[in-house]
C-alpha positions, 0 to 999 in steps of 0.5 A: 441458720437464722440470719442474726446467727450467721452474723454472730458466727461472721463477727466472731472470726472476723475479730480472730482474723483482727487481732491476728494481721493487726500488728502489721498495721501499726508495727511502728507505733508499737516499736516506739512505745515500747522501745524494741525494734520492729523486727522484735514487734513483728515477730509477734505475728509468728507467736500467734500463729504458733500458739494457735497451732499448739493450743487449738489441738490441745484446747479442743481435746480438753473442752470436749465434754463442754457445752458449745455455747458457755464453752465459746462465752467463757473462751471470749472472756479470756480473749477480752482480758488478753487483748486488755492485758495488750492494750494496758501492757507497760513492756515487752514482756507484759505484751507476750503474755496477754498476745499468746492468752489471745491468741489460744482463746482465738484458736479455740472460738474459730474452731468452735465456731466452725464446728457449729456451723457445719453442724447446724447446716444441713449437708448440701449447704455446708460449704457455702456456710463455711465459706461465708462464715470464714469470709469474717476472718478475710474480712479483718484484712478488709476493714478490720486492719485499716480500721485499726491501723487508723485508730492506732494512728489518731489514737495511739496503738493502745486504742486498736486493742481497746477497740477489738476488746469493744467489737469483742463485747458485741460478738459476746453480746451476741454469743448469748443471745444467738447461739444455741443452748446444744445439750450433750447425749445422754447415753451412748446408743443415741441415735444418729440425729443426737449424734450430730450434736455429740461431743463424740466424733469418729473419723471415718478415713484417717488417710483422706483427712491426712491427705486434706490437712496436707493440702492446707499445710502445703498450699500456704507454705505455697501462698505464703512464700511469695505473699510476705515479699510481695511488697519488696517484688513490687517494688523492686519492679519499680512499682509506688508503695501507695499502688502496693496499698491498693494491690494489698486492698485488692488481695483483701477483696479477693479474700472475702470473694474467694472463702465465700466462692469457695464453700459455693462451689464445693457444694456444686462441684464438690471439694476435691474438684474444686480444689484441682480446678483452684490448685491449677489456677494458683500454679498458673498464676504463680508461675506467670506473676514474674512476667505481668509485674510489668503492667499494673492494670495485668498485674492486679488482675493476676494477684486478684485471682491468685488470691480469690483461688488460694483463699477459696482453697481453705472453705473447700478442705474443711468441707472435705473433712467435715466429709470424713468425720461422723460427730463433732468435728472440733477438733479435725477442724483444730489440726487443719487450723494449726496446719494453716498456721503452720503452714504460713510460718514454714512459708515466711522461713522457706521465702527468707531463704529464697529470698537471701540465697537466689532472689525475690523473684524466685518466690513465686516459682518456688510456690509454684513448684510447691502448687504442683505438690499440693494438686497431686494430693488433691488428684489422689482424694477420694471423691465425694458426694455432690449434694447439688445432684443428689437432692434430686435423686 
């Protein structure tokens, strides 16, 4: 792929991955417009992982016929109104509303957008692209949110959204000149190099496809338990809010290092190796966090790995999927986009309960106890080609 498609395809999840995390940012600037608590405004992050897990499934079934790229210029358009409905919403109500449009768009244009990448990259680089692709949507937790959280500071909350609807109308600026005009096949004996850009997809291993989308489900129940008390263990450690900033700094990094490592190595190593190696790392790491909490400099080199293993976890499944289906892959991409959702609102709900029934610091052996169930699904994945040695043959 040329560099400027890339680029299209890197801004494009990476003001999905915004819009997602924005609210935490600027959360009481919110509740104090709008005059709800923060507890009601947080929970809009809980509506958008929902509506991404049901919509995306649904939205790709029906667009399935429609071409990639009007389908994506189209979806965008409805993503701008949503956020400009946020940005201009005068209650509560107004806000739910334009948050769940955004947020179904969003399910949409990031499975989209995967799908063409695998697409359009040849077999023995797609992990990598993936991976790179993917690092927008980490990125967001990088720049996207401080950025937005320092506009909402100076400018008001309104202008966060203001400004998403902006970078929005760069990506779609870039959609139209970048993407690629994919016609559909005309009859259905078309050959297998039209077939790579059918709207037809055949899933060649239901069970290695079901046994990845666990993965992805399990491994963020797993992340997410201990990552929404992170701050709470920290500071009840005896750590300052401000070294928690710079650990959640730092876990953003990883995140962007982690999705592009990721899809690198599935490529050399292929994804069900990678995902063992990576799986164990996080069990290691889940299981030793409670005990490096004591020193700062160990402590941050511990969340750094736990993070850029979990993160490179994601690149190395959908790799693996893309494996198992022969055509286009919207929406097995779609199902393992809802089950990461679903997986990060199953972990805030299992973490509250550990959390109010035993203690913080029980968080991370629950995650490493969930780890353990996530590496023996990967053990028991089937193997697949290693494009690295296969070139050469």
């Amino acid at each position: 792929m040329s560099v400027m498609r890339v680029v299209t395809f890197i801004l494009c999840t990476f003001i999905v991955g915004m819009v997602e995390m924005m609210v935490a940012g600027i959360m009481n600037l919110m509740s104090h417009d709008l005059h709800v608590s923060e507890a009601i405004i947080g929970q809009l992050v809980t509506l958008y992982a929902i509506t991404f897990a049901v919509a995306g499934p649904i939205l790709v079934r029906l667009t399935t016929h429609f071409r990639p790229k009007p389908l994506l210029l189209w979806t965008l358009v409805f993503f701008i109104i949503g956020n400009i409905v946020i940005a201009i919403a005068p209650n509560f109500t107004l806000l739910v509303i334009g948050r769940i449009v955004s947020s179904a768009a969003a399910a949409l244009i990031i499975v989209k957008i995967l799908a063409l990448t695998a697409m359009l990259t040849t077999p023995m680089n797609r992990g990598k692209m993936i991976g790179i692709v993917y690092s927008g949507f980490s990125g967001a937790n990088v720049l996207g949110v401080p950025i937005g959280t320092m506009i909402g500071g100076a400018l008001g909350w309104r202008y966060t959204f203001v400004f998403i609807v902006a970078v929005s109308l760069i990506a779609g600026v870039l959609m139209f000149l970048y993407l690629p005009y994919l016609k559909p096949p005309t009859s259905k004996n078309a050959n297998r190099s039209m077939s790579n850009q059918s709207n037809h997809a055949t899933v060649l291993r239901p069970a290695e496809v079901a046994k990845y989308l666990a993965i992805t489900f399990l491994i963020l129940v797993a992340n997410s338990i201990t990552f929404i008390y992170i701050n709470p263990l920290m500071l009840k450690s005896g750590h300052t809010l401000s070294f928690v900033s710079i650990v959640l700094l730092i876990n953003g990094v990883a995140g962007v290092a982690g999705t592009s490592m990721g899809g690198f190595l599935s490529d050399r190593l292929t994804s069900k190796r990678w995902l063992i190696i990576s799986i164990i790392s996080f069990i290691i790491m889940m299981s030793l966090l409670n005990q490096l909490l004591a020193t700062s400099i160990i402590l941050i080199l511990g969340i750094f790995i736990w993070n850029i293993m979990q993160w490179s976890t994601n690149p190395a499944v959908q790799s693996g999927i893309i494996d198992q289906v022969e055509g286009d892959t919207s929406q097995v991409m779609s199902w393992n986009m809802s089950s990461l959702n679903a997986g990060i609102g199953v972990g805030s709900i299992v973490g509250g309960l550990v959390v109010s029934n035993l203690s913080v610091y029980a968080t991370t052996y629950f995650s490493a106890g969930i780890g353990v169930l996530v590496l023996i699904i990967a053990i028991s994945l089937k193997q697949t080609l290693n494009y690295s040695d296969s070139e050469f043959e």
